[in-house]
N, C-alpha and C positions, 0 to 999 in steps of 0.2 A: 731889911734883909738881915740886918746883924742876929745872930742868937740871941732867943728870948726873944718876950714881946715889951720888954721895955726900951728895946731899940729901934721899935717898929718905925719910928718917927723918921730917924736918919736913913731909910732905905734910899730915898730919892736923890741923898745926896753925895750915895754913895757910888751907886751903881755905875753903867754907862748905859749900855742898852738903849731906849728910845727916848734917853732922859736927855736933852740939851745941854741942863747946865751941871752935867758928871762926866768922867772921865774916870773917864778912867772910871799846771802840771804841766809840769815841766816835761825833760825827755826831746826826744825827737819821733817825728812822726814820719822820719826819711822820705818827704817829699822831695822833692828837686828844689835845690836854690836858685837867686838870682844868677848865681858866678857859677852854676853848674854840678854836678855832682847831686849828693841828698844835703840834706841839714847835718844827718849824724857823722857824715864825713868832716864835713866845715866847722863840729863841735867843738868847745875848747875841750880838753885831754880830760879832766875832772869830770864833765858831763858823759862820756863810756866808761869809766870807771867803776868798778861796782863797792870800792872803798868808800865812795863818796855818794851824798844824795843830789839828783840833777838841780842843777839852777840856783845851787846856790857858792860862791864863790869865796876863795880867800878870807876876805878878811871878817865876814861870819863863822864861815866854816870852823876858824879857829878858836871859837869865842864856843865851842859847841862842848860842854868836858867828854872827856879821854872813857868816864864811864858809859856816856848815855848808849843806851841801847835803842832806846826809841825816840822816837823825832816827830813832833807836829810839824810838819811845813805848811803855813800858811803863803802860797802865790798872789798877792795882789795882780789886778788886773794892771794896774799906772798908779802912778802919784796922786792923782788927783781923783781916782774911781773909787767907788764904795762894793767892786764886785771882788769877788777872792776863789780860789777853789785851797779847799783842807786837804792834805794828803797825808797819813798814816805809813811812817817807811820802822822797819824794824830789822837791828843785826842781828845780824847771824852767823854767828864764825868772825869772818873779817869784813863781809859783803853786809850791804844794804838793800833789803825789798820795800818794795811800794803794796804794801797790804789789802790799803783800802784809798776813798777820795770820797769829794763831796764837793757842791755847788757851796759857796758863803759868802758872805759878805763880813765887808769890814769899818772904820768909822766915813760916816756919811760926804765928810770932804777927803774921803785917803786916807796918806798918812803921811810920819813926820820922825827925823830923827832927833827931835829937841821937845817932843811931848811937855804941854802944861794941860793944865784942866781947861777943860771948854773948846777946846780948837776941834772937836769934833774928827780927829782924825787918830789913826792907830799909832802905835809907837812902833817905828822897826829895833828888830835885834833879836836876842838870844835869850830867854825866860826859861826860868825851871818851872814845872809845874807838880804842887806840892799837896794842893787841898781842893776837894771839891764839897758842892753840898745841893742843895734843892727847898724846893716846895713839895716835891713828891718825895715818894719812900725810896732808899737807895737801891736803883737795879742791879747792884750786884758788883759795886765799885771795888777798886783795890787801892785806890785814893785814899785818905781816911776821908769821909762825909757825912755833912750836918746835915741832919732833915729840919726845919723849922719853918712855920707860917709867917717867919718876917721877912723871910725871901719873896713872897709876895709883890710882885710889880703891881703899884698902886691905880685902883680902879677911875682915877682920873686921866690917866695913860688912853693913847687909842685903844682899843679894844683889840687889836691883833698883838699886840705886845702884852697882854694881860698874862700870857705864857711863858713868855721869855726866860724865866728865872727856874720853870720847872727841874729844871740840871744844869749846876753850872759847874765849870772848871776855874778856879782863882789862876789868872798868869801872876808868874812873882812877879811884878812892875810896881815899884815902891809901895812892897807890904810886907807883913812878917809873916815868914812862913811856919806853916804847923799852927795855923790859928785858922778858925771856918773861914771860907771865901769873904764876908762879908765883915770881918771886926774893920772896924773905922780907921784905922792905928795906919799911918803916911810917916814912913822914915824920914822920906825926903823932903817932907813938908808937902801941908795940901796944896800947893800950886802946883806943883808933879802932877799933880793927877793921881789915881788909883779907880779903886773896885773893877778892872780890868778883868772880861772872865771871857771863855769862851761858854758861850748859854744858845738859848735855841733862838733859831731864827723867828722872824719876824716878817721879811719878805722882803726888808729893804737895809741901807746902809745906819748905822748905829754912831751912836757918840764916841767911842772908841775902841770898844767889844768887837771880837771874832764870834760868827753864828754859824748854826748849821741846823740841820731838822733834828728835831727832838730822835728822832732816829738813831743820828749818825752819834749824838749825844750820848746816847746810850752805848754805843758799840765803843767810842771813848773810852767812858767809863769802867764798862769792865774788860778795858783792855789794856788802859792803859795801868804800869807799875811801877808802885814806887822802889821795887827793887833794882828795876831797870834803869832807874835813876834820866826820866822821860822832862822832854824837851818842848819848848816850841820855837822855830825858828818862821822870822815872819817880814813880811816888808814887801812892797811891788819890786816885780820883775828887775828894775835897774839898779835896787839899794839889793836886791838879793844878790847879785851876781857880782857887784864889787868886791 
C-alpha cells in the first residue's frame, strides 16, 4: 500500500483490513422504558443536548479539540462484536447535526483500550483524521490523497477483500500525519500497531480497521475537511459513554 511500487512488498504488513497479522446510533427512539416514561426522558442531560454528540460521554468528549467541527462516531455494537454503525455529525453554530449514518463493522474480536498489533480488535479513543488515499482515482476528497497501485489488497487475500483498500481514510493511531495513509513509519513502535484506516467494507469484522461501503466511503471523503479540523471518535457503547 505504501507509495510507489517499491513498497508494494510491505502492503500486508501494514494494513488491517482482512489481514490477521496487521493492525492496525445512538439518540433515543422515545420508546417506553422499564421504569416508565420514554428513554429520552431517562437520558443522561448530554444526550438532549444539541452541544453534544449522543452517546458519547465525559471522558471522551473531552479528549474531542475545541476546533473540530466534524466528528466520525464510530458506535460499536459491545466489546467483544465486530458490528458498528458510522455516524457523520457536523457543527454548526454551537449545535451538532447527525448528517449521515452507515451499517460497519469494526476489528473481528471488538475492541480494546490498550491496542497491540494482532489482537484483532479496534482501539477505542479520539483520532484525528488527516490523510486519505486509494487504489482508485480521488472522488473528490478534501483530505490531501494518494492515488497508488500499492494500495492494492493482495490477490492472495479472499476475494471479497480484494476491494478493501479502493478509499481509504488513515486514523492517526500511531502514525505521522501529513504523510499518505500507508508510509510504514510507527511512533510508537510496531507493537502499537498501525495502518488503521477507515476503507470499504468487506462484509465482515477486520483486524482492526472501521469499514463501510465504498459508497459511504465516498461521501467521507468529499466531505470530510481539513479545515474543519475532523475527528473520529470510536469504541462500543460502554467505553463510549464513560
Amino acid at each position: 500500500m505504501r507509495k510507489g511500487g517499491a513498497i508494494r512488498a510491505t502492503v500486508a504488513a501494514a494494513v488491517c483490513g482482512a489481514l490477521a497479522m496487521s493492525s492496525a446510533a445512538c439518540g433515543s427512539s422515545g420508546r417506553p422504558s422499564a421504569g416508565g416514561g420514554t428513554q429520552a426522558e431517562h437520558a443522561p442531560p448530554h444526550e438532549t443536548d444539541p452541544t453534544r454528540i449522543p452517546g458519547i460521554g465525559d471522558r471522551l468528549w473531552q479528549r474531542v479539540p475545541h476546533d473540530s467541527r466534524q466528528v466520525v462516531a464510530v458506535y460499536g455494537e459491545g466489546p467483544n462484536s465486530p458490528d458498528s454503525t458510522v455516524a457523520l455529525f457536523t457543527k454548526n453554530g454551537s449545535a451538532w447535526q447527525r448528517t449521515r449514518s452507515w451499517p460497519a463493522h469494526n476489528g473481528r474480536h471488538g475492541w480494546t483500550t490498550e491496542h497491540h498489533e494482532g489482537d484483532q480488535r479496534t482501539p477505542v479513543g479520539v483520532f484525528t483524521l488527516s490523510d486519505a488515499g486509494g487504489v482508485l482515482d480521488d472522488p473528490g476528497a478534501k483530505l490531501p490523497y494518494t492515488r497508488s497501485a500499492s494500495f492494492q489488497a493482495p490477490h492472495y487475500w479472499n476475494k471479497s477483500s480484494w476491494h478493501d483498500f479502493d478509499y481509504v481514510i488513515a486514523i492517526d493511531y500511531n502514525r505521522v500525519k501529513g504523510t499518505p495513509p500507508n508510509d510504514p513509519t510507527r511512533p510508537q513502535g510496531q507493537s502499537r500497531g498501525g495502518g488503521i484506516w477507515l476503507h470499504v467494507d468487506h462484509g465482515s469484522g477486520t483486524s482492526a480497521c472501521v469499514t463501510l461501503s465504498q459508497s459511504a466511503m465516498r461521501y467521507l471523503l468529499r466531505a470530510l475537511d481539513p479545515g474543519r479540523h475532523p475527528v473520529v471518535v470510536m469504541g462500543d457503547s460502554a467505553e463510549l459513554r464513560a
